[in-house]
C-alpha positions as CSV (number, residue, x, y, z in Angstrom):
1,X,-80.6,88.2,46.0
2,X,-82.7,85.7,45.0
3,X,-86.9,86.1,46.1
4,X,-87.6,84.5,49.4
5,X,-91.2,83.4,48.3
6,X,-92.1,82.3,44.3
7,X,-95.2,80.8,43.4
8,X,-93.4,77.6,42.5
9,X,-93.1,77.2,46.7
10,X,-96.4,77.8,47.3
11,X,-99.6,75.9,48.0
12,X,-103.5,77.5,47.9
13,X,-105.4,75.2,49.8
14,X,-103.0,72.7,51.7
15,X,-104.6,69.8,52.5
16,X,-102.3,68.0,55.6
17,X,-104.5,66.3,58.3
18,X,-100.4,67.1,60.8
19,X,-97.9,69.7,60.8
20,X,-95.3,67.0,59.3
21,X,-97.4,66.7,56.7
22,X,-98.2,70.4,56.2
23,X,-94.3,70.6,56.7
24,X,-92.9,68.0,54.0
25,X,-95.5,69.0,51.3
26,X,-93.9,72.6,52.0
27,X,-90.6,71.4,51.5
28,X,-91.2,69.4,48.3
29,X,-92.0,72.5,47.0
30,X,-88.8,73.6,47.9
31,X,-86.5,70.7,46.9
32,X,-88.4,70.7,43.4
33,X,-87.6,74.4,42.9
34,X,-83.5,73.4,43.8
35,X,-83.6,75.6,47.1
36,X,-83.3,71.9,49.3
37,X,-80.7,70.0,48.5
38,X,-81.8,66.8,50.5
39,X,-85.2,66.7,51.0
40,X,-85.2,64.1,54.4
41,X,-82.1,65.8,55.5
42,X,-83.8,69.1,55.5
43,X,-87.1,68.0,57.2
44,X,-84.8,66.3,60.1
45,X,-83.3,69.3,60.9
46,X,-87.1,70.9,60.6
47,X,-88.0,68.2,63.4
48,X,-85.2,68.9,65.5
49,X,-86.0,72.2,65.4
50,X,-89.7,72.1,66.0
51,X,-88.9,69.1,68.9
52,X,-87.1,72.7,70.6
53,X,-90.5,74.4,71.0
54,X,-94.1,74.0,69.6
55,X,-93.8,77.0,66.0
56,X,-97.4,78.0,66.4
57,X,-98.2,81.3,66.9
58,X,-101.5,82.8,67.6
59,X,-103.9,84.0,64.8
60,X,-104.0,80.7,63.0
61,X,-100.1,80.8,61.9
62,X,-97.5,78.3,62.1
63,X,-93.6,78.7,61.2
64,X,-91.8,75.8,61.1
65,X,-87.9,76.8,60.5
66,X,-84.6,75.4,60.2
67,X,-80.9,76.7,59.6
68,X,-80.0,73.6,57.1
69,X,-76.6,72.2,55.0
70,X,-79.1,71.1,53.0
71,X,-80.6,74.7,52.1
72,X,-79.1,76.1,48.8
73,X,-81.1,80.3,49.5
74,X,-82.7,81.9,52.4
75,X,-85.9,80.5,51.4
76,X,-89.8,81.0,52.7
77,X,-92.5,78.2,51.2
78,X,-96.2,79.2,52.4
79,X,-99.2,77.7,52.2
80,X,-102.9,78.6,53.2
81,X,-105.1,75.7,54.5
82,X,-108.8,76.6,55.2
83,X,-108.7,73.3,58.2
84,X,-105.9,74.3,59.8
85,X,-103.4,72.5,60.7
86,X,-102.2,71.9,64.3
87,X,-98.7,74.1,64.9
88,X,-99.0,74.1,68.6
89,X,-100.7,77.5,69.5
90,X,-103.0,78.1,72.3
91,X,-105.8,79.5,69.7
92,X,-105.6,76.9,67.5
93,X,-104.7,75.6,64.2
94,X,-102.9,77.1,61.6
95,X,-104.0,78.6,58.7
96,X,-100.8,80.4,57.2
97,X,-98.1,78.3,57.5
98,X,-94.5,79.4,56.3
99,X,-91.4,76.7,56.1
100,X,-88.7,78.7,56.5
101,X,-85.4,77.7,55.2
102,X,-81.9,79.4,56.0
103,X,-78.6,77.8,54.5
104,X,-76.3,76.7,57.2
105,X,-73.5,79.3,58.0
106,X,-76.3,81.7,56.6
107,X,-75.1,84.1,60.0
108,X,-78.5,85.2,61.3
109,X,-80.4,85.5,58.0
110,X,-83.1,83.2,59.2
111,X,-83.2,85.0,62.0
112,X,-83.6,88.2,59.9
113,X,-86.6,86.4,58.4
114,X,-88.2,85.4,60.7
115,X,-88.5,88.9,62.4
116,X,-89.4,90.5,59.3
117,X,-92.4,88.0,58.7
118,X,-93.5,88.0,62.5
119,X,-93.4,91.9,61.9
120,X,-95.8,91.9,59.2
121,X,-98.2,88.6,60.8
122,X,-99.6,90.8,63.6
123,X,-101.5,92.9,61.2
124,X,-104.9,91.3,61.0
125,X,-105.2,93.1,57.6
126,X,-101.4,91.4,56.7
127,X,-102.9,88.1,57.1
128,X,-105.8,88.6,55.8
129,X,-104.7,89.5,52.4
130,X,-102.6,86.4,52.4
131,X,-105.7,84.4,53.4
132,X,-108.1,86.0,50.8
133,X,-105.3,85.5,47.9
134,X,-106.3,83.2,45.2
135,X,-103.2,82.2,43.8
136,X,-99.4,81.5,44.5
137,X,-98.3,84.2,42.4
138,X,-100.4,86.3,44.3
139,X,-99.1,85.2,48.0
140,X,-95.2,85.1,46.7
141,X,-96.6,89.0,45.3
142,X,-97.9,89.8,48.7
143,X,-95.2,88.5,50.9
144,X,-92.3,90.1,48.3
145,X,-93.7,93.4,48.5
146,X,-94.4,93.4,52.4
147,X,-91.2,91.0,53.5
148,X,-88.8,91.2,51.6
149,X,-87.9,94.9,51.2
């Protein structure tokens, strides 16, 4: 099984002024690293997705996430953004913001994923660590070790 998260497909310090934005730098990272096949297919089905219900979450996190043909492996780019950027939650903008991307015909594995993660994100001390880290390599670490077990 391949990682979910390498530090190829993350981003310390996103700079996006809107969550489309936030959302296609994220999946650059992933089309460069050969995990998206189609980059505008991919962030279409993002949008349809995200169109469903606002992928904010409280704490400062937003998930955008989307079951994709154009996903090659159960993916999950990350970035940290000291602004924020607006995911739809009550409390706020984001601050940890995690693309995830599930091949389609992938069963439930994004589902899997996503449960996993939103395990983990309502530990304070969780996201925390994710916020203080100063490195990709440090997040895909982090997120490896406490996700992806």
């Amino acid at each position: 099984m391949s990682a979910l998260t390498t530090e190829d497909i993350v981003i310390v310090g996103l700079v996006a002024e809107t969550k489309e934005d936030a959302t296609r730098q994220l999946a650059v990272k992933l089309a460069n690293d050969g995990r998206v096949t189609d980059l505008d297919g991919f962030l279409a089905d993002v949008r349809a997705r995200e169109e469903q219900m606002a992928t904010g979450l409280p704490g400062g996190i937003g998930i955008p996430h989307a079951r994709s043909a154009h996903v090659t492996v159960p993916s999950v780019a990350v970035a940290t953004s000291v602004d924020g950027v607006n995911f739809g939650a009550a409390d706020g903008p984001a601050h940890l913001i995690f693309l995830i991307a599930a091949p389609d015909g992938a069963d439930d594995k994004h589902l899997h994923i996503l449960a996993a993660l939103a395990r983990k994100l309502v530990h304070e001390d969780f996201r925390q660590s994710l916020r203080d880290a100063n490195s990709g390599a440090e997040i895909a670490a982090i997120i490896t070790r406490e996700v992806q077990q």
